[in-house]
N, C-alpha and C positions, 0 to 999 in steps of 0.2 A: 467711373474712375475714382481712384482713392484721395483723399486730400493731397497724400504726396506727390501724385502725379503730376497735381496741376501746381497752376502760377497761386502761391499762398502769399500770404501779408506778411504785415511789419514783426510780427515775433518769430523768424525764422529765420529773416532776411540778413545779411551780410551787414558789419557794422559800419559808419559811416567812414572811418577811420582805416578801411581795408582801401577807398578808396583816396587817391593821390589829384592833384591840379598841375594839368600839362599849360606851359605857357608859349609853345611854340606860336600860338596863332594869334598871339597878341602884344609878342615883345619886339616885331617887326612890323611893316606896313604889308608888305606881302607873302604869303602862305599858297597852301595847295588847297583847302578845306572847298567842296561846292558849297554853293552860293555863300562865299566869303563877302560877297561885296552886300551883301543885306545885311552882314552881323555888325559892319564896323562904320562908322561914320566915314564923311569925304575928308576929316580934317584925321587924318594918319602921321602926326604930327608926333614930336617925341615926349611934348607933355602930352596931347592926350590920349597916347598908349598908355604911358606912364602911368594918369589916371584911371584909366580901364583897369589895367592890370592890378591897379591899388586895390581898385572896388572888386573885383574876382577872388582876391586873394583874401579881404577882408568876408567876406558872404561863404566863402569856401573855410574860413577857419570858423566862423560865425556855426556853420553846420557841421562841423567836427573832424574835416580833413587837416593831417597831421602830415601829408606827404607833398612835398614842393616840387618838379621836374623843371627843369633848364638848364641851359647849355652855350657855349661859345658862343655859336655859331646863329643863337634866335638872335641877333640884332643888338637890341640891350638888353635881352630879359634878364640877364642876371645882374644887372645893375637894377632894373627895377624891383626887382626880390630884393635886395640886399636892401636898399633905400627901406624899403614896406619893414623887413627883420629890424632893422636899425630903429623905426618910429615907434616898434610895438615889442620892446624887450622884454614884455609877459608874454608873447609870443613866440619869443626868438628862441627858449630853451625847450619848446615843447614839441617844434616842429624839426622833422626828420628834411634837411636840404638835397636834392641828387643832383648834380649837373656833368654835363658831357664835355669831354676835348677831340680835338681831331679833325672838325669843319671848322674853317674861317670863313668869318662873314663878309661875303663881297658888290652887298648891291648898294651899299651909300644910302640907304634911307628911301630907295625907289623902288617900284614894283614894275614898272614897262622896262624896256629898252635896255636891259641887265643882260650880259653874257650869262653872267654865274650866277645865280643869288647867293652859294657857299661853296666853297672848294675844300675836297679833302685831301689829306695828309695829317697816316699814325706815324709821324717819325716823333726821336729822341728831341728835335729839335722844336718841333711846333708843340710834343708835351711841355717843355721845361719852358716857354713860353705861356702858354694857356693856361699852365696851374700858376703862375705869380698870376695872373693876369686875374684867374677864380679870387685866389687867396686876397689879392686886394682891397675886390669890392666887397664881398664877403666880411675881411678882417679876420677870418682863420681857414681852415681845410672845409671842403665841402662833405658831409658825411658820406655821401657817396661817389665815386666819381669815374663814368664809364668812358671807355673808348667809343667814339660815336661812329653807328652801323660799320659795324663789323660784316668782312664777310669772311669766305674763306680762304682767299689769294693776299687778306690784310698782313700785312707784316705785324699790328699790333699781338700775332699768333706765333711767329716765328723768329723775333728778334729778340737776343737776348741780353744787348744794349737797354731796350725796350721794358723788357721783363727784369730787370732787374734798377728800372728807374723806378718803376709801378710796385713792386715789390717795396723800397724806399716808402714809399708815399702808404702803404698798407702797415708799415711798421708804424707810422705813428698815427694810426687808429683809423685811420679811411679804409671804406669798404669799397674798394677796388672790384671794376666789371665792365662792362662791355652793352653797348644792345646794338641792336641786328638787325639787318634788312636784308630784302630779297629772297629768292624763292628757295635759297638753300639755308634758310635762318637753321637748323636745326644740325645741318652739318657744322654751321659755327657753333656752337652751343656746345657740341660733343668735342669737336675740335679743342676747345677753349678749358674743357675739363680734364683737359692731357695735359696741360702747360704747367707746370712747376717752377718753382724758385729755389735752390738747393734741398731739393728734393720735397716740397712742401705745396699743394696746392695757390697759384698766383692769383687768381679770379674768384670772386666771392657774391659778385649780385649779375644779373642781367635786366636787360629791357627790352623785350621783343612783342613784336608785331602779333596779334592774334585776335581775331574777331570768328563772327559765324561766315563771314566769306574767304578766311584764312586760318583755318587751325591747325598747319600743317607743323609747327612747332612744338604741340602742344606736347608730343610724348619727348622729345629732348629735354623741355623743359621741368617734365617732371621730375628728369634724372636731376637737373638740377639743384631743384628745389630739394629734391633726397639726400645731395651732395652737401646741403646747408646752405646754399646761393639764395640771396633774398629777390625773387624775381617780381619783374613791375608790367604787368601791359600795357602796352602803347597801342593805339591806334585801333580803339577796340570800337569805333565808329565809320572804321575804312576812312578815315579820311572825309567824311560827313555822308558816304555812299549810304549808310546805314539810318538817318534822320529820319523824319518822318514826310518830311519835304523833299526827298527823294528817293525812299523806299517807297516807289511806287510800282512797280511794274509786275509781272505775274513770276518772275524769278525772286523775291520778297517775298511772296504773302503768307508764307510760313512766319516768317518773323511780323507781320500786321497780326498775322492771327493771335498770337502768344500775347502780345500786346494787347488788342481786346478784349481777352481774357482774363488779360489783369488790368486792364482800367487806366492801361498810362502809356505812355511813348513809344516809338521802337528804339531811343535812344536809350530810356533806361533797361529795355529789355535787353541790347545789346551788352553795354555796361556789365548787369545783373548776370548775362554768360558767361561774362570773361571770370567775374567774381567767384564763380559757379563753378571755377577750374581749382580742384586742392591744392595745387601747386601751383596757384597764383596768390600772390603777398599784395598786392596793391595794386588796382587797374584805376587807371589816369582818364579824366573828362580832359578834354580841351576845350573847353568853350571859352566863346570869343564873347561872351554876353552873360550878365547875370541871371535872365530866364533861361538862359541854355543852361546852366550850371544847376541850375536850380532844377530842372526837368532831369539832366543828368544824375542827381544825385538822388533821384526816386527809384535808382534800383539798388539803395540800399533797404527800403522797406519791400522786396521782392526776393522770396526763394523759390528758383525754378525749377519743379520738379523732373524727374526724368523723361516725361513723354515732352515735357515742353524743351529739354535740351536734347532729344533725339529728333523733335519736327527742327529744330532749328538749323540740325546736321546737313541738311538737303539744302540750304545754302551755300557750301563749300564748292568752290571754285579750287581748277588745277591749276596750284602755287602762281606758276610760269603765267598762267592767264592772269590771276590778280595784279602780281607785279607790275606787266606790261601799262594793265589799265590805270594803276597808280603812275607809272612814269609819264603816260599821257598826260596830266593833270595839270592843267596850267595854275602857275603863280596867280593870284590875283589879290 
C-alpha cells in the first residue's frame, strides 16, 4: 500500500484546533457515556464538577482547542465555562463559545430516581428565557447558539414567531443553528436549509451526531457546510460505544485494526474520522478526565488514509438501529 492509504503521522494530521471540548459529561452528575461511573469520582458535587471541568478546559486550551460546546440543559456547564472565561481573560478572546436552548434541566443535581433528566421545548417562550439566562452568565451573546436536537416535527423549523426571534439574535452577530438527533438527522439538515427570514437564509452552523457507527448524515451535512454553515460533530465516540474499553467485540475490529496500525486508541482513531470528513469544522472529545482528553486529542497527529476510512465504513449500523441502542442507555 501507498503511504496514503494508510494511518500517517503528525505532518498531515488535522490541526489541534479543528478539534472542539464537549462538556455535557461533566457539567452534571449524570450522563449517558458507558462506564461513566470509572471517569468521575463518588463526590459529584457542584464544586467538584466545577473543578473537573476547570481542569478539562484548562489541558484542552493548554493543547490548542479553541472550540467550547455547552448548553442549558448540561446542568451548570455553562456557568462553569463562564466562571473558567471570566479567571482567564487571555483566554476569553481567543476562544470560539457554542451553546444550546431548548432542553431544560430537570434532575436537581441527581442521577437515580429522576423522571426526566431534561425536557424539551423550541417554543418563543423557553428561547426568550434561555437566551437572558446564556447572556448572563456569560455577560454577552454566545458566538454560537443552536436549537438543541432538532428533528423534523420541531417547530424550531416551522414557526415564524420562532424564525424571526433567531433571526433577531443573528443580526447582532450570533451564528444562529441548530443540532440534531435521531435517525432522520439529515432530513433536518435539509429541511433547516429551506427556512428563511425575509427571504434570507435563517440557520448558519449545525451540530450533528456522526461517527463510524452513524454516518448517515454525512452527505446532508456536506450540503451544508457548501451552503456556508459552520458544522461541529458531536458524539463522534457513540456515546463511549467507540473507547477502547468497549470496542471490544468482532463488530469493532475494523476500527482496533486502524488503531494498531497507527499506535494509538480507538478513541483517537474515531475522533481522526470524523476530522477526516471535508465538511466537518470541528469534532468535539467529551471526556470526563484529563487522560481521556488527552488520548482524545492524539487524533490530531493522525491522517487516515483511504483504505483505513473505507475499513472503518463496515462499521455503519442502520440509523434506526443505532438510535434505538443510544435511547437504551442509561443515565449514570
Amino acid at each position: 500500500m501507498t503511504p496514503a492509504e494508510h494511518t500517517t503521522g503528525t505532518a498531515s494530521g488535522p490541526s489541534p484546533a479543528r478539534f472542539g471540548l464537549g462538556t455535557a459529561a461533566v457539567g452534571r452528575p449524570g450522563y449517558i457515556t458507558l462506564g461513566r461511573e470509572l471517569d468521575l469520582p463518588a463526590d459529584r458535587s457542584v464544586r467538584a464538577l466545577r473543578e473537573r471541568t476547570h481542569a478539562l478546559l484548562d489541558a484542552a486550551y493548554a493543547a490548542g482547542v479553541r472550540y467550547f460546546d455547552t448548553a442549558r440543559s448540561y446542568g451548570r456547564a455553562e456557568e462553569f465555562l463562564a466562571g473558567w472565561l471570566a479567571a482567564r481573560p487571555e483566554a476569553a478572546g481567543q476562544v470560539t463559545v457554542g451553546s444550546k436552548w431548548g432542553y431544560t434541566y430537570t434532575a436537581g443535581w441527581q442521577v437515580s430516581g429522576v423522571s426526566a433528566h431534561e425536557v424539551k421545548e423550541h417554543s418563543v417562550a423557553v428561547f426568550d428565557r434561555q437566551i437572558q439566562e446564556t447572556r448572563a452568565l456569560f455577560g454577552r451573546n454566545p458566538d454560537l447558539y443552536l436549537v438543541h436536537s432538532v428533528t423534523p416535527d420541531s417547530p424550531a423549523l416551522s414557526d415564524p414567531a420562532l424564525h424571526a426571534r433567531l433571526a433577531d439574535l443573528a443580526a447582532e452577530g450570533v451564528r444562529v443553528g441548530l443540532s440534531t438527533s435521531g435517525p432522520a438527522q439529515g432530513d433536518t439538515v435539509r429541511a433547516a436549509l429551506d427556512v428563511t427570514v425575509a427571504g434570507a437564509p435563517l440557520f448558519a452552523a449545525v451540530q450533528s451526531t456522526w461517527n463510524p457507527l452513524e454516518p448517515s448524515a454525512g452527505p446532508a451535512l456536506a450540503e451544508a457546510h457548501a451552503a456556508g454553515w459552520r458544522v461541529v460533530v458531536k458524539e463522534a465516540m457513540a456515546n463511549g460505544r467507540l473507547a477502547d474499553r468497549n470496542a471490544t467485540g468482532p463488530d469493532t475490529a475494523a476500527l482496533r485494526a486502524v488503531a494498531a496500525r497507527a499506535g494509538t486508541g480507538c478513541d483517537a482513531v474515531a475522533l481522526a474520522a470524523a476530522a477526516a470528513q471535508p465538511w466537518a469544522d470541528v469534532v468535539l472529545s467529551g471526556a470526563a478526565t484529563e487522560e481521556q482528553l488527552a488520548s482524545n486529542l492524539r487524533a490530531a497527529a493522525l491522517a487516515l488514509g483511504p483504505q483505513d476510512l473505507a475499513g472503518l465504513a463496515v462499521l455503519a449500523e442502520p440509523a434506526d438501529t443505532y438510535w434505538r441502542t443510544r435511547a437504551a442507555l442509561a443515565w449514570t
